[in-house]
N, C-alpha and C positions, 0 to 999 in steps of 0.2 A: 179161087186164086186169082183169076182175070178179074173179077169184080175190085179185091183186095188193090191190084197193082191198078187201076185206072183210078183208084180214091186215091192211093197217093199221087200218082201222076199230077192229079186235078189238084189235090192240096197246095203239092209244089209248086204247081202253074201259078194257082191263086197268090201263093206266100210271094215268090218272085216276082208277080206282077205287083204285089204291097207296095213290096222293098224297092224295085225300080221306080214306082209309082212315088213313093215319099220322099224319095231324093231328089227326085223332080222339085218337089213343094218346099224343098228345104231349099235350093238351090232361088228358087221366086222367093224365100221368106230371106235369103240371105243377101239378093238386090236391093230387095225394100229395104231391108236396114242399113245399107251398105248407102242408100239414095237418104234414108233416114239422119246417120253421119254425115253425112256432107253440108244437106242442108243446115242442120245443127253447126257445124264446123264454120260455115259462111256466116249464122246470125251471130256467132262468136266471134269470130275476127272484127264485123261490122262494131259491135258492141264494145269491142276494145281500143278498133279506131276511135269511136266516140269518146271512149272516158280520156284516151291519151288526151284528143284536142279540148274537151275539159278541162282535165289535170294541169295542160298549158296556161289555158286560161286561166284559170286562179293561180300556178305563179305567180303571168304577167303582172294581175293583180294586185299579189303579195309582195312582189317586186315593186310598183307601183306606189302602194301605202307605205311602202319601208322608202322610199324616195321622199316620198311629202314628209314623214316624218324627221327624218336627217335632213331636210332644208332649213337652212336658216329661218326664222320667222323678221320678218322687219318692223320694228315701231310704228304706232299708229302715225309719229308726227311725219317717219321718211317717207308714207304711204301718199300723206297729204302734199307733200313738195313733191313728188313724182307723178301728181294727176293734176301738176299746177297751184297748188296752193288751193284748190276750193274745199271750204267750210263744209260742217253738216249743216250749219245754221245756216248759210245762205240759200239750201234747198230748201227748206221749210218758211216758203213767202205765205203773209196772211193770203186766203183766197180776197180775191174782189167782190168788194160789196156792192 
C-alpha cells in the first residue's frame, strides 16, 4: 500500500510540475506573439502612411493634368507676338562656309 501511495504521490508531483511548467511556456509563447503583433502592426501603419502620401501624389497629379487640359490653348500666331515676333525661319541661318 506505501508503495501504491508514493507512485501516486510522484505521478501527481510529476503531472503538476507539467501543468505549472507549460503555462510558463505558454505565457513566453504568448509575449513573442504579442512582440510579434506590434511589430507587424508598426510595418502596417508605416506601409499605410506610404500609400496615403502616394495616393496624394497621383491626385496632385491628376489634378495637374486635369489643369493643363481645361487651359485654354493659344494659337501658334499669339505664341509668336508674345516671344516678340521671332520667326522659326529666322533660327534656321545657313551655317558659314
Amino acid at each position: 500500500m506505501r508503495k501504491t501511495c508514493v507512485v501516486i504521490v510522484i505521478l501527481l508531483l510529476a503531472l503538476g510540475g507539467y501543468t505549472c511548467g507549460r503555462s510558463n511556456d505558454e505565457s513566453g509563447v504568448e509575449s513573442k506573439v504579442t512582440e510579434e503583433v506590434k511589430s507587424l502592426e508598426k510595418k502596417a501603419s508605416g506601409e499605410v502612411k506610404k500609400l496615403e502620401e502616394d495616393y496624394k501624389v497621383l491626385e496632385a497629379e491628376k489634378d495637374y493634368r486635369k489643369a493643363l487640359e481645361e487651359e485654354p490653348k493659344a494659337p501658334p500666331e499669339a505664341i509668336e507676338e508674345a516671344e516678340g515676333g521671332v520667326s522659326l525661319e529666322e533660327g534656321l541661318a545657313s551655317p558659314p562656309e
